[in-house]
Structures are given as structure tokens and as C-alpha cells.
N, C-alpha and C positions, 0 to 999 in steps of 0.2 A: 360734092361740088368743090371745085377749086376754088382756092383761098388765095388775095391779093393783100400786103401790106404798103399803101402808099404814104411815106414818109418827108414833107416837106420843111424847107424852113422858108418863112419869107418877111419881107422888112418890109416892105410899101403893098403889100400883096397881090404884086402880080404873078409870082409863082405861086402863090396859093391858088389862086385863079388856074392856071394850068396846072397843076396839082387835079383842082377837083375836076378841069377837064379830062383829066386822064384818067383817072377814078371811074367816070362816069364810063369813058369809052370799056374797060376792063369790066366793069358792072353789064356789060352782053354777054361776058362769059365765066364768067369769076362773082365769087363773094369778095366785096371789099373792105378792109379798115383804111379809112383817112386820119392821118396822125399829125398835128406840127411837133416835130421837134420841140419847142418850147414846151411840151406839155411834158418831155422827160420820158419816152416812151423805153420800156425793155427791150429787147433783142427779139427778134419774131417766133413766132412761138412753133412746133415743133409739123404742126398742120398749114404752115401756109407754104404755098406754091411759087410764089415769086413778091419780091420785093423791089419796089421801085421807089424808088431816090431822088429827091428835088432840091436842089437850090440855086441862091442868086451865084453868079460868076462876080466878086471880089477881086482886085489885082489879081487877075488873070488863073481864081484858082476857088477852090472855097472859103468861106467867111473864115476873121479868126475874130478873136474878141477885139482884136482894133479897130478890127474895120467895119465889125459890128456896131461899133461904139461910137465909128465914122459917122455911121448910115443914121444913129437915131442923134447925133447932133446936128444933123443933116435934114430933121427932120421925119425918120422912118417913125412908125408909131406899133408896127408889130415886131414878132420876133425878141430875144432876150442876147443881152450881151455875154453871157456865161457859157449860152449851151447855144450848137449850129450844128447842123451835117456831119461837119468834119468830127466833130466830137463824139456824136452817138454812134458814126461807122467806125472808130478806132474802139468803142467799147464793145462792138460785137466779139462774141466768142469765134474764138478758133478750131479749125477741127474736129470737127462735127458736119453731121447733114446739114445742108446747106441749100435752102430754096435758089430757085433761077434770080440775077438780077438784072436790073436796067437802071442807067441816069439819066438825069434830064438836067439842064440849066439853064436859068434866063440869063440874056444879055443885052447890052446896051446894042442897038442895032448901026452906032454909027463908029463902032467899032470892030467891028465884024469879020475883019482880017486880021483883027491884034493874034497874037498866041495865047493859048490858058483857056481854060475851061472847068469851070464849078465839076459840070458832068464826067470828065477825060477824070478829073483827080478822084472824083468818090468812085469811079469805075477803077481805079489803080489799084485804094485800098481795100476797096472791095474783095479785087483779086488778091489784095495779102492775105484776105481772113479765110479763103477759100472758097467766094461763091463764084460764078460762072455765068458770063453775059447769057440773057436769049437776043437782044436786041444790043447794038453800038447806042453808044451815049447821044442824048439828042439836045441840040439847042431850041432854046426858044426867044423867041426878039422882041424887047421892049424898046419904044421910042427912045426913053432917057433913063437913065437913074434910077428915077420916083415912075416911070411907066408915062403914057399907057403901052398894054402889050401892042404892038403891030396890029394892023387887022388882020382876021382870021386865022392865028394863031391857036385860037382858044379850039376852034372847027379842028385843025391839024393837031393840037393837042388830045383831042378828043380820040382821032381815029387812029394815033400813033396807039391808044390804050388799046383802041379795038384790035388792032395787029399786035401788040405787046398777049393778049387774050389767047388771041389764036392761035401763038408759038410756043407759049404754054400749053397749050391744050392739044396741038399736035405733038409736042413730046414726051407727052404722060408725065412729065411730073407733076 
């Protein structure tokens, strides 16, 4: 069976929320690991099929530690100020087999035309390390800051996995 490794980070957890929505949609066709970043996860291991990427959108890009550091004097209560996204996709190995990937990222919904994206940037690095979209980076829209997600977000989260599934699994890897 195909193997999915979803990797989130989230500070108020609404992308943890769309996280396991998207877990769940990929679980119709895939084995799953759900990871937070917080937890210090290694690099995916040599059997999985595709790797998908979450986190919040940060001035207009992925978390750093200040902005991490923003969000929980801001009040966030998950997530760690040391380690985010951006940190565990630059410790990925290079040049090697390289599962399919995809990103996702939440965002503030009443900004919505700003420029940047959590998703666009770990999709960039991503391509430094040498892995290969199956799917373009996807947003996902929280009312504020602290959330909640939009409605039906979590629904659309859900079936973007389902389709993230089936482009795997139409391309044999």
C-alpha cells in the first residue's frame, strides 16, 4: 500500500485541523503518518509515497522563530518557537529518491489578496531538495489569526487529500 507522511506545524490549531482533514481524505487511499513538527520529526523514510506540508502563512511566508514567538505572546498555546516548517524542510537530505510533494497553508481570510504564502515558500524549498509537486500548493482560510477556519474548509481539506490520493496513485509512485 502507499505511504503518506503528513507534516504539520500549528500555533492556535487550525491547521492542525486541516492537517488531519487532509490525513483523513489520503487515508481512502494511502497509509498515513500525521506528524507536528514540534514533535522533531526525521526526514521520511525511504517507503513513503508522498509527503504533504502544512503550515500557518507568517508575514507573508513561513513561521521564523519571531514570529513564532509573536504568536504565543499573542497568545498561541501549540507549536514550539525553536523548530516550524521552515526548519525541518531545510534539514531534509538532498539528492536522493524523493517521494511526490504537496503544500498547504492557512491564512488570515481578510487578507487574501496580500502576496506570500507559508504553501508557495515550502513548495520552493522543497524544490531545492529535489522533490516534485503532484499537486500546486493549496491555501486554506481562517477567519482571524487565532481562527476559526472559514466554514467548510475542513470538508475541502478533506477531499483536496482525497485528490492529493489519487495523483499518487495514478502515477505509481
Amino acid at each position: 500500500m502507499s505511504r503518506a507522511l503528513v507534516v504539520f506545524e500549528s500555533m492556535w490549531g487550525n491547521t492542525e485541523k486541516v492537517a488531519r482533514a487532509v490525513a483523513d481524505g489520503l487515508r481512502e487511499g494511502m497509509a498515513v503518518d500525521l506528524v507536528d513538527v514540534a514533535q522533531h520529526p526525521g526526514p521520511p523514510d525511504d517507503d513513503v509515497d508522498l509527503v504533504v506540508a502544512g503550515g500557518p502563512t507568517h508575514a507573508f511566508s513561513m513561521t521564523r522563530a519571531g514570529t513564532r514567538a509573536d504568536a504565543r505572546d499573542k497568545g498561541a498555546r501549540q507549536g514550539v518557537v525553536d523548530t516550524g516548517l521552515r526548519e525541518w524542510l531545510a534539514d531534509l537530505p538532498r539528492g536522493h529518491h524523493h517521494p511526490k510533494f504537496a503544500a498547504f497553508d492557512t491564512r488570515v481570510r481578510s487578507v487574501r489578496h496580500l502576496p506570500g504564502s507559508a504553501a508557495r515558500s515550502a513548495d520552493r524549498q522543497a524544490h531545492r531538495h529535489g522533490y516534485d509537486d503532484v499537486a500546486p500548493p493549496e491555501s486554506f482560510w481562517v477567519q482571524d489569526m487565532d481562527g476559526p477556519l472559514v466554514e467548510g474548509e475542513v470538508t475541502r481539506a478533506t477531499a483536496w487529500g482525497r485528490d492529493l490520493a489519487r495523483r499518487v496513485l495514478r502515477t505509481g509512485h
